[in-house]
N, C-alpha and C positions, 0 to 999 in steps of 0.2 A: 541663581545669579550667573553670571558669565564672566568668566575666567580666563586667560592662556596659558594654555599646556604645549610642550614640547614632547613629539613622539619621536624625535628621532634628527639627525642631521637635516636641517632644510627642512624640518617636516612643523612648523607651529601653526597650532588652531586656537579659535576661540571661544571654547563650549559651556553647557549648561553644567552647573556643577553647584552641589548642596551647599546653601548657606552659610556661613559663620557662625558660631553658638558660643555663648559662653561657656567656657569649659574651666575653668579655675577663676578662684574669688581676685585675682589679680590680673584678670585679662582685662581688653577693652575690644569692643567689635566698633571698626572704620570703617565709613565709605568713603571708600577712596575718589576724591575729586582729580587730581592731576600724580601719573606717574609717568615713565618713560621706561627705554631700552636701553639697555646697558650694554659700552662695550664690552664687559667680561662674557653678557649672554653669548656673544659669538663662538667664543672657544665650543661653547657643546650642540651653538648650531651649523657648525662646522664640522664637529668629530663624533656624536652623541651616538650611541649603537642605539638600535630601535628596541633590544629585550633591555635597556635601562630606564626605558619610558612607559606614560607618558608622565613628565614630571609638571607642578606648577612653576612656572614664570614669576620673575620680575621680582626688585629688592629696593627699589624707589620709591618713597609715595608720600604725597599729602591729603588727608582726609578731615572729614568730621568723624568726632566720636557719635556714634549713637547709643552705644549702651557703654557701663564699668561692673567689675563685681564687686561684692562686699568690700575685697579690701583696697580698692584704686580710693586715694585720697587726694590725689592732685588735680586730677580729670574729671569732669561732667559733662555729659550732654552737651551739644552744640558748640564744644573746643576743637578750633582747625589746631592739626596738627601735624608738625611730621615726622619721620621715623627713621632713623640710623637705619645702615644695612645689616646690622648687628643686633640682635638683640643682650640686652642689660640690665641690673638691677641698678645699678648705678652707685651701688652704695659697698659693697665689696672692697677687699684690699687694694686688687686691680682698679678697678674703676675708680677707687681715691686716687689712683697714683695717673689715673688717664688711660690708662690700658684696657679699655671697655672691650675691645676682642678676645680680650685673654678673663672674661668676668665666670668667676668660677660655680656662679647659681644652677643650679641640676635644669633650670629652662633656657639658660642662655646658651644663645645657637644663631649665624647667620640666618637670615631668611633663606636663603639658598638652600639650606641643610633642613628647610622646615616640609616635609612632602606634602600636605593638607592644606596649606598657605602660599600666597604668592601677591607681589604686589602688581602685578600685572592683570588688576580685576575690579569690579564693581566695590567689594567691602573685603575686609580682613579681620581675623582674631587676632589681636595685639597680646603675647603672653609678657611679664612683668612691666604693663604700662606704664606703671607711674617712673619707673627707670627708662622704658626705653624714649615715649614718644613725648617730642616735644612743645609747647604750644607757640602759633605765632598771632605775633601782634597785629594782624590783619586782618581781613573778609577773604572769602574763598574765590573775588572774584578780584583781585586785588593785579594789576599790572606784574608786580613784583613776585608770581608766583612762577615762573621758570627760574630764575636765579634765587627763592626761597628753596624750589624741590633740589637744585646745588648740592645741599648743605648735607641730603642723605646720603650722597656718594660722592661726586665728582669732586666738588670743591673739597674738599674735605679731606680728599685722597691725593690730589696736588697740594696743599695745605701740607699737610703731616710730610710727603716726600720733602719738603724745603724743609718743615725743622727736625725732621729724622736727621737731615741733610747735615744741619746748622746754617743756613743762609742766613747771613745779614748782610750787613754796609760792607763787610770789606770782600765779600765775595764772588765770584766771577760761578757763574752758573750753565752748564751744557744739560739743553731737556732733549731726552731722545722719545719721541714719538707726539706726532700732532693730530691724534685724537683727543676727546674731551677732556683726558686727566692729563694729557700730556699740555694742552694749552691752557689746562688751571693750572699747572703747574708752572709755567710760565707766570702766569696772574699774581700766585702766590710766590714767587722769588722775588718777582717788584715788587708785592705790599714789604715784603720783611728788610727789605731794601739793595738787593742783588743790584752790582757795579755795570757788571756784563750778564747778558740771557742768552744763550745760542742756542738757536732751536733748530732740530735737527728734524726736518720733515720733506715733503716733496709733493705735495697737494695745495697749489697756488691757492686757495680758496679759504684754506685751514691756517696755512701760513701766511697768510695777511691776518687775518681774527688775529694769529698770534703777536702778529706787528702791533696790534692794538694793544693787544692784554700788556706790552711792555717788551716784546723778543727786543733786543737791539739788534741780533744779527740771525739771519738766515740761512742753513746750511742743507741743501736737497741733496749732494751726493750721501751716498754708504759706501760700509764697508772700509779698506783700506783710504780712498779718493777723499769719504767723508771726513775719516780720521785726521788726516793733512791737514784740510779744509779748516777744521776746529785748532791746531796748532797754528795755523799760520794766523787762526786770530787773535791767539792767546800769545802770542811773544817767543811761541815753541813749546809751551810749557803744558798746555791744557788748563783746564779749570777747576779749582778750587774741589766742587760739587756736581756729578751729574746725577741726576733727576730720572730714572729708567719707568718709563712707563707706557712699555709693550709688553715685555713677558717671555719671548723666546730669547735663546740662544745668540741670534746675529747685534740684538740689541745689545745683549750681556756685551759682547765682545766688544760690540764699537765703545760702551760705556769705559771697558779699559783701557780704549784706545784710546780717550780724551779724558782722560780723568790725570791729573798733575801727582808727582810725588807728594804724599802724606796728605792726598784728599779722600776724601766719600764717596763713595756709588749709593742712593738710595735708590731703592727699587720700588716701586708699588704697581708696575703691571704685576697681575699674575702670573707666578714662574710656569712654563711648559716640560719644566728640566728639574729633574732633581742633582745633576751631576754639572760643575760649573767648574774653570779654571781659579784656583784660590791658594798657590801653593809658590814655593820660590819663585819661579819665571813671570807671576803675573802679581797680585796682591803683596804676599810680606816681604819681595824685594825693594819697593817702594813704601811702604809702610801706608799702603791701603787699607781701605777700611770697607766693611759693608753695612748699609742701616736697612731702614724699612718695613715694608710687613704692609699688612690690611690695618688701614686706618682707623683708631680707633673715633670714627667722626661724630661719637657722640661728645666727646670731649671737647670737641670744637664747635661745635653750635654755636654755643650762646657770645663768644668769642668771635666768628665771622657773620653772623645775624646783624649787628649794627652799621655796619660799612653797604650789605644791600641795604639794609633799609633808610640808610641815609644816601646814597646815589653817589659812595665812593668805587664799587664796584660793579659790574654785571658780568656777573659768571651766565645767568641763564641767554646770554648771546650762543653759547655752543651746540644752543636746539638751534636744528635751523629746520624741519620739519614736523609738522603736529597732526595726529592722525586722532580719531575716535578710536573706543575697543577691536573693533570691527576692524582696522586697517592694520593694528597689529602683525599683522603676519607679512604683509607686504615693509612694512617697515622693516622689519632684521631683514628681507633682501635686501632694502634699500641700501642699508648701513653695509652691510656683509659685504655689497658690491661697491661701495665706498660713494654711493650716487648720495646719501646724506649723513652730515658727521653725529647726530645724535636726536633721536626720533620723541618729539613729548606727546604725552598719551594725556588728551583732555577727554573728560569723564562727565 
């Protein structure tokens, strides 16, 4: 079948590579109908050293099952399904309590973390199915499947930063960054019922979408200029919650730039840094806090599933280009050079 692998910075192909097999009585082998490119793929096709590759691609996807083993009980044949970026058994301490990233089963493991696997491909070996992947209530040919494939990452991960956050009715919201998790993010502060949304971006294109998803207000500068910007909207004070979802350094700091006494920073870009200001002069002088983490979006499924399917939402607006397996590689430039905000891969 045909796959995409990553050799290196700038370097993805999309080659022949051996089949899927059952390999344990609890897998499921998918083929995968509809995935996408992820902004997180960028950090390693950005920085990726070439003796670290080539690795498999891609943590999105919706498929048909074609096979299960002995012990898949939930799944048969010809179930569209789709799949966290996480793998889970879903029945664990964590995973009662919602914390499917942190699920402690000797298989569970980002797809990221899986070398043999990648959802960036024709089919996949699904390891604890019956936990990880979920069915939906549709055909696979169905309008509703870019805001269904949402639900494996994007959504899911602006979802979880608003209630890492605590967003509801009484809270005023700053989202830093308007890429895909930053404008579900946005999406998700209005469902939970956010007063004010400031979204901090500077891509005319990205921020409109986000004027849709609910932003009330606009902020393009950074840095110190942007910081202002967000106080002078907030009364001086900043906002309740901000929403971090870039991952470096310059965000971290604007986030405590606009973030009010005794509010929340959640984070859900990918940190770049393991060393961050969090000491008197910044955090516990104000009695800040910090939330977040990688989304545990199996938790949220079944929970954000009915608003698409009832036509309260469309997360899958943030594709705004669709390529075959084949264009794959031109896609991460696309994104990489910011020419599109999030590439879907129909199959």
């Amino acid at each position: 079948m045909r796959a995409t692998l990553m050799y290196g910075a700038g370097d993805v192909r999309v080659e022949q590579v051996p089949d899927p097999v059952i390999k344990l009585p609890t897998d499921a082998l998918v083929r995968i109908t509809a995935s996408c490119v992820c902004g997180s793929d960028l950090w390693p096709y950005g920085s990726m050293k070439p003796e670290d590759g080539p690795t498999r691609m891609g943590h999105e996807f919706i498929g048909i099952v074609e096979d299960t083993g002995p012990e898949v009980t939930t799944l048969r044949r010809g179930d569209l399904v789709v799949a966290p970026f996480a793998i889970s058994d879903n029945t664990c301490q964590f995973c009662r309590e919602g914390l499917h990233t942190s699920c402690v089963h000797p298989q569970a493991d980002f797809w990221d973390g899986m070398p043999d696997e990648g959802g960036q491909a024709e089919a996949i070996r699904v390891p604890l199915a019956d936990g990880t992947l979920v069915k939906l209530p549709v055909e696979a040919d169905s309008a509703l499947m870019p805001s269904l494939l949402t639900l494996a990452d994007v959504l899911g991960t602006g979802h979880h930063a608003a209630v890492a956050g605590g967003v509801d009715e009484r809270t005023r919201v700053t989202v830093i960054g308007d890429g895909a998790v930053g404008l579900l993010a946005v999406l998700s502060a209005r469902r939970l019922g956010a007063e004010q949304v400031v979204l901090m971006g500077r891509h005319l294109a990205r921020t409109d979408l986000g004027r849709e998803f609910g932003a009330t207000d606009v902020v393009a500068a950074r840095g110190e200029e942007g910081i202002a910007r967000v106080r002078d909207l907030t009364g001086g004070h900043g906002t309740h919650v901000v929403l971090e979802a870039v991952g470096n350094m310059p965000a971290y700091r604007q986030a405590l730039g606009v973030v009010r006494p005794g509010g929340v920073i959640s984070r859900v870009g990918v940190p770049q840094y393991e060393e961050a200001p969090i000491g008197m002069g910044s955090l516990f002088r104000h009695n800040l806090r910090l939330a977040g983490g990688p989304a545990p979006v199996r938790a949220y499924i079944e929970a954000l599933m009915p608003d698409i399917l009832n036509g309260a939402i469309e997360p899958g607006r943030v594709f705004d280009a669709t390529t075959g397996l084949d264009g794959v590689p031109a896609g991460y430039r696309d994104m990489a050079d910011r020419r599109s905000l999030k590439v879907l891969i129909e199959l």
